[in-house]
C-alpha positions in Angstrom: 11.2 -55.6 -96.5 7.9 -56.2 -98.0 4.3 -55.3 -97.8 2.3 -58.2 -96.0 -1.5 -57.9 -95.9 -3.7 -59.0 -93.0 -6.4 -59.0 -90.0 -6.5 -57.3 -87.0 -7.3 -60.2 -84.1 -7.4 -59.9 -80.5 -5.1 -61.9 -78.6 -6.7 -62.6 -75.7 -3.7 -64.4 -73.6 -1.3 -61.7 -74.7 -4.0 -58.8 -74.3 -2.7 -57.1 -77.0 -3.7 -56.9 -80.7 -1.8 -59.1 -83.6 -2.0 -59.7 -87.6 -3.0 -63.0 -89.1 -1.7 -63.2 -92.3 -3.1 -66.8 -92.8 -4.4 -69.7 -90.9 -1.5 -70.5 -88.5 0.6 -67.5 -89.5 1.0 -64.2 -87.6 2.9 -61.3 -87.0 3.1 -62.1 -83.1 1.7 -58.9 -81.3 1.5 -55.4 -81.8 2.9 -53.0 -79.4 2.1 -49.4 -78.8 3.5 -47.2 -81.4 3.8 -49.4 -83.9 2.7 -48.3 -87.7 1.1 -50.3 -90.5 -1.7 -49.0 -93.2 -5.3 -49.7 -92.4 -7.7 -50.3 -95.2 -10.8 -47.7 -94.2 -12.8 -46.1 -96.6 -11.9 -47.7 -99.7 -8.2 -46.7 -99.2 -5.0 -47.3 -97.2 -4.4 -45.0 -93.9 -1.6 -45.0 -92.3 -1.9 -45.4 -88.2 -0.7 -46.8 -85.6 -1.3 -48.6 -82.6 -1.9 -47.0 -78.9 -3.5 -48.0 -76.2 -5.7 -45.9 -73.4 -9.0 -47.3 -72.0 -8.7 -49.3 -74.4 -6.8 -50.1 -77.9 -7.1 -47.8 -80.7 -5.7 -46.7 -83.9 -4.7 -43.5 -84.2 -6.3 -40.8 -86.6 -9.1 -43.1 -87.9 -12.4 -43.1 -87.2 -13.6 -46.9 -86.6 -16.8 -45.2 -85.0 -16.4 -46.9 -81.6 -16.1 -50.4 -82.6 -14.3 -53.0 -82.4 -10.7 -52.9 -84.1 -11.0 -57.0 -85.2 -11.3 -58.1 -88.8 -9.7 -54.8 -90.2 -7.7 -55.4 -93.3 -4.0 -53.8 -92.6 -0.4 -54.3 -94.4 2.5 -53.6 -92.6 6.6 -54.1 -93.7 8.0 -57.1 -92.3 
């Protein structure tokens, strides 16, 4: 496995977050629970993905906004 670099995006018409790694490519939806590195800060974090009111990552501050556009690497 390796180390692939991306962005957040909202998937509307799955309702779920996913990771474009380039114009037409993508990891094809995240699911609860699943971990990747989020670039916050000027460093990697590691997270993951939940979901409660509404989708979040978990032990990182993103101030209330909006998860899209984040840099994050994940092993695929």
């Amino acid at each position: 496995m390796a180390l692939k670099r991306g962005a957040l995006i909202f998937d509307e018409e799955s309702d779920r977050y996913d990771i474009r790694f380039d114009v037409d490519k993508y990891y094809n939806g995240l699911h609860c629970g699943e971990c990747f590195d989020v670039f916050v800060g000027g460093k990697w974090k590691p997270t993951r993905i939940e979901i409660g009111s509404d989708w979040y990552l978990v032990d990182v501050n993103t101030n209330g906004s909006n998860l899209n556009g984040l840099t994050v690497r994940i092993n695929v």
